[in-house]
N, C-alpha and C positions, 0 to 999 in steps of 0.2 A: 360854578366852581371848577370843573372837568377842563373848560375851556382856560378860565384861570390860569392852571396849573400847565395843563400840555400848551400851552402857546409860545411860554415865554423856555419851554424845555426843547421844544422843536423848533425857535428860533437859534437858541443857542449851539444847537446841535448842525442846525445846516451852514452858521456861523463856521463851526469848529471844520465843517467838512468842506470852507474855501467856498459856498457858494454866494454869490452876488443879492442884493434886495430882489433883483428881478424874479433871479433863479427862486430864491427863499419863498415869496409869496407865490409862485406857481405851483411849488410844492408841499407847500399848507393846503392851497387852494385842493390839490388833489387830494391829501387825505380824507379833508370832507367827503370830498365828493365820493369816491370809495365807502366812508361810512353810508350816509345814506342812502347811495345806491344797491350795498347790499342788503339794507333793512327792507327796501323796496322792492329786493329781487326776493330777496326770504319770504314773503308776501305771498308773490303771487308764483312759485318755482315747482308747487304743488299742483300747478292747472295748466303748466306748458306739456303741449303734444311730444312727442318724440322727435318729429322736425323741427321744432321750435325751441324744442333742449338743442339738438343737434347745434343749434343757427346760433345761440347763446353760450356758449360753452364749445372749449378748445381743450384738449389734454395731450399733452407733449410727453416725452421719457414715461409711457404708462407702460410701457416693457419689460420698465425695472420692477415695479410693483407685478407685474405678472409672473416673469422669472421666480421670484421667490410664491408667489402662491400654486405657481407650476409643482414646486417641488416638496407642495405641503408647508411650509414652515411660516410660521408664526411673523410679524410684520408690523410694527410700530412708525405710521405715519407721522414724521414730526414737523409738525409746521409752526408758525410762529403770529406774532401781529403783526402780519403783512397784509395789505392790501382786504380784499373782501374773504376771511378768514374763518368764517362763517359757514359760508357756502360748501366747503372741500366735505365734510362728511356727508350732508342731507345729496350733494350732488353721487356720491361717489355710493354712498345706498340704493341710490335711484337709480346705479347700473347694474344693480344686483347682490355687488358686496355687502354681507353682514358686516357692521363695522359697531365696535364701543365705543364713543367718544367722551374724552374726557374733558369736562367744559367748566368755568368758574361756573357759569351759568345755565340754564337749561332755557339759550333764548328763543328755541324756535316754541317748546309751551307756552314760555310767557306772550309770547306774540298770535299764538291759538294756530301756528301754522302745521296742517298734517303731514306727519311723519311716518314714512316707507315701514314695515313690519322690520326691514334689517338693517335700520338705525333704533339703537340704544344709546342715550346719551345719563351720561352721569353729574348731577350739578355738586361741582367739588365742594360750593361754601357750602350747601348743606347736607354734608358729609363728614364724616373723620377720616382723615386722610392714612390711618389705615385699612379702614372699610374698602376705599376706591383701591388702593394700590392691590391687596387682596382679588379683590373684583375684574381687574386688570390682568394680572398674574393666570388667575383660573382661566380665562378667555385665551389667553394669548397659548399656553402650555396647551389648550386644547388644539392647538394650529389655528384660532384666532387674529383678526386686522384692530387694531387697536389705534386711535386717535387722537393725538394731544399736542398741544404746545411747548416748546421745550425753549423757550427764549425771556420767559421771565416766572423768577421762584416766584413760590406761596409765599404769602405772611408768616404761615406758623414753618417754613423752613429755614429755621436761622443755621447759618454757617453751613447749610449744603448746597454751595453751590462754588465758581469758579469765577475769579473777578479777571477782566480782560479791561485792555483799555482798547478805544474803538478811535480814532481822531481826536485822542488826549482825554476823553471821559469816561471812566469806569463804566463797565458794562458787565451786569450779573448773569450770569449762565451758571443755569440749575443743573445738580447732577441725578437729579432724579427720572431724566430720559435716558442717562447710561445706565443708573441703577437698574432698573425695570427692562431695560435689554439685555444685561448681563445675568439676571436672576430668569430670564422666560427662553433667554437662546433666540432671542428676536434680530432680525436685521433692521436698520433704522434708515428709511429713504427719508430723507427731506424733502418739503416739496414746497413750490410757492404760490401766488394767486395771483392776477395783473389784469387791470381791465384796460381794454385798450379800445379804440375808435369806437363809437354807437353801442357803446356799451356789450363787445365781446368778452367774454370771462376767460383767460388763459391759466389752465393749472398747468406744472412745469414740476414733473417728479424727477430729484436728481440720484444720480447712483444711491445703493448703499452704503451706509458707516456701520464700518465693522472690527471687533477689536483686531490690533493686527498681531497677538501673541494668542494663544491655545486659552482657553479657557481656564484662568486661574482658582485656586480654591477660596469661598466669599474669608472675608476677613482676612485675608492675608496683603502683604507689601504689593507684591503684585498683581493684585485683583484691584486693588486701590488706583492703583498704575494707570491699567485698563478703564475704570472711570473715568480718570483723568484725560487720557487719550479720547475715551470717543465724545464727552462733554468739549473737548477744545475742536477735536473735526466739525460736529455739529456748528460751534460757534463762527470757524473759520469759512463754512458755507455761508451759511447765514449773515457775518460780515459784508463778503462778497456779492449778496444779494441787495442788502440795503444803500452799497457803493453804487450797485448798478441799477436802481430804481428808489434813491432815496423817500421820494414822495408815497411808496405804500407803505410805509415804514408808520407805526403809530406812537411809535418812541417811549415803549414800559420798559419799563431799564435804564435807559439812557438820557435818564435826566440827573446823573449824578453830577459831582463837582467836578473840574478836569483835574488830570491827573499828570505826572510827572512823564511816563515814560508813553510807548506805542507799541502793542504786541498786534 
């Protein structure tokens, strides 16, 4: 049914973004492969040595994420469904950082894989989604690294999010990763994931997004503004990601109808 549905969404979609049959099936071909590769690396990521992490694993822009834990403050990694997405918190535990991660799923339990004492994962469906944002909130105000997706709503978020068109198809962008940085005072680095040759894993953390007016009061025009702003930066990286390595791209969101205009 999965396959079903994302085939004829991710055809459409690499359609929309000008690429050729060739180009198309290379790019499907790499999703897969991505998926399972990182179900395979979730496996066994528990029993590599520290030269063997070393040899598996790339991190680029990790200065940005340092700068801000330099100065105490509180830190919302937003990553999306790209490529092996999976891997960014159990990895990023495994160098020491305490980290909450906030995940549909809790799939490195489901999968029996052991987990670093400073990964905390939280499985959102079986949660009330104010339980987690709470849980989130208290982590983060402590000067807390906090973990989530920020590229496609919940189910139960209707009308909290920001519709963008991407290559003419609507594209949902939740404002629940500005809300939760505007209520904890967090900065939001984006970051991505790319496997490349022999199966190297490259994470790639980019500047922060941060409001660029003073701190407005919640419920006001202006505080509203501010979500606005850092949900549209957030999307506008993230755009520019999926442009530049269409094929990690897993396409939640972007299987709507096309749409009139191009923002």
């Amino acid at each position: 049914m999965m396959r079903e549905k994302f085939v004829p969404a991710a055809i459409r979609f690499f359609t929309a973004m000008g690429l050729n049959t060739e180009q198309q099936q290379r790019e499907l071909t790499r999703v897969y492969q991505n998926a399972l590769f990182q179900t395979q690396l979730m496996g066994r990521i528990a029993r590599l040595s520290p030269a063997e992490e070393a040899r598996q694993f790339e991190a680029r822009g990790f200065e940005h994420f340092e700068t801000e834990r330099a100065q105490k403050k509180p830190v919302i990694l937003a990553g999306s469904h790209l490529g092996v997405n999976r891997l960014f918190p159990l990895w990023l535990a495994r160098q020491g950082v305490e980290v909450l991660s906030l995940e549909e799923l809790d799939q490195l339990a489901l999968m029996g894989v052991e987990k670093p004492d400073t990964l905390q994962s939280v499985a959102l469906r079986s949660t009330f989604p104010a339980q987690a944002t709470m849980l989130a909130l208290r982590h983060l105000k402590s000067g807390g690294v906090c973990h989530l997706t920020g590229d496609k709503p919940r189910p139960a978020a209707v009308n909290v999010y920001q519709v963008r068109t991407f290559h003419g198809l609507e594209k949902e962008c939740p404002r629940g990763l500005a809300n939760l940085s505007l209520m904890s005072g967090s900065a939001i680095p984006p970051y991505f994931r790319t496997i490349h040759d022999r199966g190297r894993v490259l994470f790639e953390i980019h500047p922060p997004i941060r409001p660029q007016t003073p701190l407005a009061p919640a419920g006001s025009p202006e505080r509203q503004a501010q979500n606005i702003q850092l949900t549209d930066s957030f999307a506008v990286v993230l755009i520019a990601e999926i442009n530049r390595a269409p094929g990690n791209q897993r396409w939640r969101g972007l299987d709507k109808q096309p749409s009139a205009g191009l923002a």
